[in-house]
C-alpha positions, 0 to 999 in steps of 0.5 A, spaced: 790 823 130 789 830 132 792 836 137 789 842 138 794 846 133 791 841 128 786 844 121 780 841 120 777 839 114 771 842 113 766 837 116 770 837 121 775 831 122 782 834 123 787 833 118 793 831 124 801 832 122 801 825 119 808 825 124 810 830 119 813 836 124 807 840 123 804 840 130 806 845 134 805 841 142 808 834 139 802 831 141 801 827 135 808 825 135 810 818 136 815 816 143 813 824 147 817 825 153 812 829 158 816 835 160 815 836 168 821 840 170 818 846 165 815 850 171 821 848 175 825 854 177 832 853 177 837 855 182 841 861 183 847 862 179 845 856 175 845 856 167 840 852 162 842 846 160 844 848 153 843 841 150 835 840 147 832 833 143 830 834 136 825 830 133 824 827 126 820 823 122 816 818 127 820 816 132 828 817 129 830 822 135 837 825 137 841 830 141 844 837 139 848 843 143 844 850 142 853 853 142 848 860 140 844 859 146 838 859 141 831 861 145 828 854 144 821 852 145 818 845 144 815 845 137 820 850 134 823 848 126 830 848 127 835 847 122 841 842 124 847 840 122 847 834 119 853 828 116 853 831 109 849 838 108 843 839 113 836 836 116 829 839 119 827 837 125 823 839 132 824 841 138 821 836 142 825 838 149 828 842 153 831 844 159 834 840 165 830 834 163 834 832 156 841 832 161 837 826 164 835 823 158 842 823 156 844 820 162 839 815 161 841 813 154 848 814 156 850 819 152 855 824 156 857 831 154 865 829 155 865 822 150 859 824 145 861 828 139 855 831 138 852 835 133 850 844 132 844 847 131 845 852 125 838 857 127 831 856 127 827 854 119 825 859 115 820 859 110 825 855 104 827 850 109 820 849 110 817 849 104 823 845 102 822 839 107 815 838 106 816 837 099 820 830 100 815 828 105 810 828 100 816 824 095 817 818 101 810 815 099 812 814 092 819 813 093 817 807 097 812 804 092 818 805 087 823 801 091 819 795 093 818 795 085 825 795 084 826 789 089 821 785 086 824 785 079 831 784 082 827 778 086 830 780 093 828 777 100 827 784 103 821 789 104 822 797 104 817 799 110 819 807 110 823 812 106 825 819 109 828 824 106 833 828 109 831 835 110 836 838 104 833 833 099 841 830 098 840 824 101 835 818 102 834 812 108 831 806 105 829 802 112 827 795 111 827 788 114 830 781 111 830 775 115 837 773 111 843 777 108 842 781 102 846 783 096 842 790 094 848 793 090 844 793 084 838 796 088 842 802 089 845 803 083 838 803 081 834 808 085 840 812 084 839 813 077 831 813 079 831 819 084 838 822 083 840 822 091 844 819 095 842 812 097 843 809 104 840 803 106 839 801 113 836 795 117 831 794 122 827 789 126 821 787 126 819 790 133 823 797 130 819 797 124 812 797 127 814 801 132 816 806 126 810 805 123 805 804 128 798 802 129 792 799 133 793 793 138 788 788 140 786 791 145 784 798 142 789 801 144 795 804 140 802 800 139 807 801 146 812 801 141 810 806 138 807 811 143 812 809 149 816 804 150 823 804 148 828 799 149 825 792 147 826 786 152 825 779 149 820 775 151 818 768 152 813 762 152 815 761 160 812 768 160 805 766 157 806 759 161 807 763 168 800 768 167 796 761 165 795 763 158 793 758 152 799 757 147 796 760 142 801 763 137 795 767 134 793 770 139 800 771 143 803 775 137 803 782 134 803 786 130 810 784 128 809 777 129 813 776 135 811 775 142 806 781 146 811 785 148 805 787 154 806 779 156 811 781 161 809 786 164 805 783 169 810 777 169 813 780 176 806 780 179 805 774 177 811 769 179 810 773 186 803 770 188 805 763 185 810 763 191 804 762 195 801 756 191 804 748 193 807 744 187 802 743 181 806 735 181 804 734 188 798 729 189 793 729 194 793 722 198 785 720 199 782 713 201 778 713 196 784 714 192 790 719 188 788 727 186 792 730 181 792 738 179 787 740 174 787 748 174 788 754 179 785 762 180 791 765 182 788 772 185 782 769 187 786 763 191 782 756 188 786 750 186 782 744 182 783 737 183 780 731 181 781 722 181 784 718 177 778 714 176 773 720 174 777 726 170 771 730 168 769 730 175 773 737 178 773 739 185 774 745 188 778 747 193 780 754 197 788 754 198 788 753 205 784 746 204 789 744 199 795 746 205 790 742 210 790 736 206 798 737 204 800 737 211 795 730 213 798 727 208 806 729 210 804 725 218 802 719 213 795 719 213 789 720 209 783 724 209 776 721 207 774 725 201 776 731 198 769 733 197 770 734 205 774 740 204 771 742 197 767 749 197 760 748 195 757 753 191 750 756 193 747 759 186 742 765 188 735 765 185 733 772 181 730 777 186 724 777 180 719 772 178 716 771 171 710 775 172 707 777 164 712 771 161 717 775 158 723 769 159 719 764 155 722 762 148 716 759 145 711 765 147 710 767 141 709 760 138 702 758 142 697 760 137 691 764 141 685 760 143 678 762 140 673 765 146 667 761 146 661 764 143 655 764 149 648 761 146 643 768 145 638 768 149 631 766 148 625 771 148 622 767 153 626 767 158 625 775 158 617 775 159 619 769 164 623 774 168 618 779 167 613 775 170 618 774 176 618 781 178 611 782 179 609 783 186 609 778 191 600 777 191 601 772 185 605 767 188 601 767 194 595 766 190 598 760 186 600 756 193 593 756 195 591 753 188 596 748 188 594 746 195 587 746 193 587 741 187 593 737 190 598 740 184 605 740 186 609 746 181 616 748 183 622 748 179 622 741 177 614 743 172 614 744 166 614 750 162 609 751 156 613 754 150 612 760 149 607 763 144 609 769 140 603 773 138 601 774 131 600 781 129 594 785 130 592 788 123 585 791 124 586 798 125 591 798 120 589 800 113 588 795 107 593 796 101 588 793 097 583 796 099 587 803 097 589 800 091 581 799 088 578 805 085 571 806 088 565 806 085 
C-alpha cells in the first residue's frame, strides 16, 4: 500500500507507513472515515465542534477534547493523555463529522469521561514513538517464544507499545482460558515495561492485522467494516451456495462476513418462487424440485422413474401447472410447458481448418512426379504445325492406295540421327607427325 506522501525506494516502489502514522492523508490507514462535512461552511454564531478522532496502530481509534482549542488537520501528530503517562497518535478527523461518530457509536459528551490532548508531537516524541514501532516485531516473536516454553494454548497476533515506552499490549486469541501469570512475569523482566494483556477474537484479529480475500480485494474488516454481525449457514442455504466449509470461511476461520450482504436481496425474490416440496401432479406421473435460477425466474423438475432427465420451466409455467393441479387435474406432460432451448450456430465457417485437432497429425501426400516427354513427340508436334498443303496431299494418297491412316495407324519410332562428323577434323589424324 502507498499514498501520495509515501517515499519511494529507488526503483520506484513506495515504501507505505506500514499503518505506523506516518502518512500524512490517512490514505494508508486502515478503517478511514471520508470527511464530507469538510468544505461545508458552518452557520453563523456556531463554534466547531471541539472533539477530534485519534488514530493508533492499525485500527485501534479513540475520541479526545481539543480543551486548548488546537488548530487541527488530519494527519497532525498530536500527544494525548493516556491512563499512566502518554500516547502518540493522528489526527484522522475533524469537525462536525466526529459528533456524528460519537453519536453513532454512543459516546455522549455528558456521560463520557474523555480524555485531552496535551499539544501536537515534537521531534522527541516522534522519534521516540517509532522506536517502539520498530521494537513490536521482535517483542511478538519473543513472547510467542515464552508461551511455548510455558505450553500455553494461546497465539500472541500483535504488539503495540505505548508512545512513551512505559507500557506494552500483547493482543491475542485462545479458544479456552488461560492462566498467563507466568508469561507476565516473564516479559516483564525481558523488556522491562509494563505489561498488559488483552483478548481478542478471531474476526478483531484479522480485522488488526489485514490481508487479501478470495476475491482480491482487501479485508472489510479491515478497511471498513466495523461492527461484526454473526452469520449463518441459513445464509449460504438461501443464495444456493454448496456447504463448502473451505470455501464459505475466511480468513478467520469463521463464515464470510459478505454471505450476508446480499442475504436481504435474496430472501425478497424467494417470495416470488412457490414451495420447493410441492410436487407437480402429471399423467405420466409425480415431478419433484431439482434446482432453480433465482434472477433469471427458471425452476428445474424432473420424474421419479428418470432423475438425471431435467426439465426446465419458466416460473409462470410452474404457477400454471400448480393451479391445474389445485381444480384436481392433471396436465399430460411437463415437457408441454418446458422451454425448449435453440442452440445458435456460429456465424463463421471452418474455411482453412484452423478448428481441427489432428490437422497437425495428417502427413503430407507426395505429389505425383509427371512421365518426361519423349523427344519424339516434339518433332511430331512440329510436324503438326506445318501448313495445311501436306494433309491435303496425304488424303489424296490414302484414297488412292485404299490406306486408311488416322489417329488409330501406328507411328514408326522414331529414329535419332547419328552425328555428322566429316567436316570435323580428325584427333588421330592430328595426333600423327607428317611425313
Amino acid at each position: 500500500m502507498g499514498c501520495a506522501t509515501c517515499s519511494n525506494k529507488i526503483d520506484g516502489v513506495p515504501n507505505g507507513c506500514k499503518s505506523n502514522g506516518s502518512c500524512g492523508n490517512g490514505g494508508c490507514s486502515k478503517l478511514t472515515t471520508f470527511n464530507w462535512l469538510a468544505n461545508m461552511a458552518l452557520p453563523a454564531n456556531t463554534e466547531i465542534f471541539n472533539c477530534v478522532e485519534v488514530r493508533f496502530k492499525n485500527g485501534r481509534k479513540e475520541f479526545f477534547i481539543n480543551a486548548d482549542q488546537f488548530s487541527l488537520y488530519e494527519g497532525d501528530i498530536v500527544k494525548v493523555e493516556a491512563t499512566t503517562g502518554y500516547d502518540v497518535g493522528v489526527v484522522c478527523l475533524t469537525g462536525e463529522l466526529v459528533r456524528l461518530q460519537m453519536q453513532k457509536k454512543n459516546i455522549f459528551l455528558q456521560k463520557a469521561d474523555l480524555k485531552k490532548i496535551h499539544r501536537k508531537a515534537n521531534e522527541n516524541d516522534v522519534d521516540k514513538w517509532l522506536e517502539g514501532r520498530a521494537k513490536e516485531t521482535e517483542a511478538m516473536l519473543n513472547a510467542r517464544a515464552v508461551a511455548n516454553e510455558l505450553r500455553l494454548k494461546m497465539k500472541i497476533s500483535d504488539v503495540e507499545y505505548q508512545g512513551d515506552l512505559s507500557k506494552a499490549v500483547f493482543y491475542y486469541t485462545a479458544d479456552e482460558r488461560v492462566d498467563f501469570r507466568d508469561l507476565i512475569r516473564k516479559l516483564a523482566d525481558t523488556f522491562k515495561v509494563r505489561i498488559e494483556m488483552k483478548q481478542i477474537g478471531a474476526r478483531q484479529e484479522a480485522g488488526r492485522l489485514g490481508g487479501i480475500g478470495s476475491c482480491g480485494r482487501e479485508l472489510c474488516c479491515s478497511t471498513w467494516l466495523t461492527d461484526f454481525r454473526s452469520v449463518s449457514t441459513s445464509a449460504a442455504r438461501y443464495q444456493q451456495l454448496s456447504l463448502n466449509p473451505t470455501k464459505l470461511a475466511g480468513q478467520c476461520g469463521k463464515l464470510k462476513c459478505c454471505l450476508n450482504f446480499e442475504l436481504d436481496t435474496y430472501v425478497d425474490e424467494l417470495k416470488k418462487f412457490p414451495d420447493t416440496k410441492l410436487k407437480l401432479k402429471t399423467k405420466k406421473g409425480n415431478a419433484f424440485f431439482q434446482k432453480m435460477d433465482i434472477f433469471a425466474n427458471k425452476m428445474w423438475y424432473s420424474y421419479q422413474d428418470e432423475p438425471y432427465e431435467f426439465i426446465e420451466m419458466t416460473l409462470d409455467r410452474v404457477k400454471e401447472v400448480i393451479a391445474i393441479n389445485k381444480k384436481e387435474e392433471k396436465v399430460d406432460s411437463l415437457k408441454d410447458f418446458s422451454t425448449v432451448l435453440v442452440e445458435e450456430k456460429p456465424d463463421y465457417e471452418n474455411v482453412v481448418g484452423q478448428d481441427d485437432l489432428t490437422r497437425f497429425d495428417k502427413q503430407m501426400k507426395q505429389k505425383k512426379r509427371r512421365p518426361k516427354k519423349k523427344s519424339g513427340n516434339k518433332s511430331g508436334q512440329g510436324q503438326s504445325q506445318q501448313g495445311g498443303n501436306n494433309k491435303q496431299a496425304q488424303n489424296k494418297d490414302n484414297q488412292n492406295t485404299g490406306e486408311r491412316k488416322g489417329p488409330s495407324a501406328k507411328k514408326k519410332p522414331f529414329k535419332k540421327r547419328r552425328p555428322n562428323n566429316r567436316n570435323k577434323p580428325n584427333k588421330d589424324a592430328q595426333s600423327k607427325p607428317t611425313e
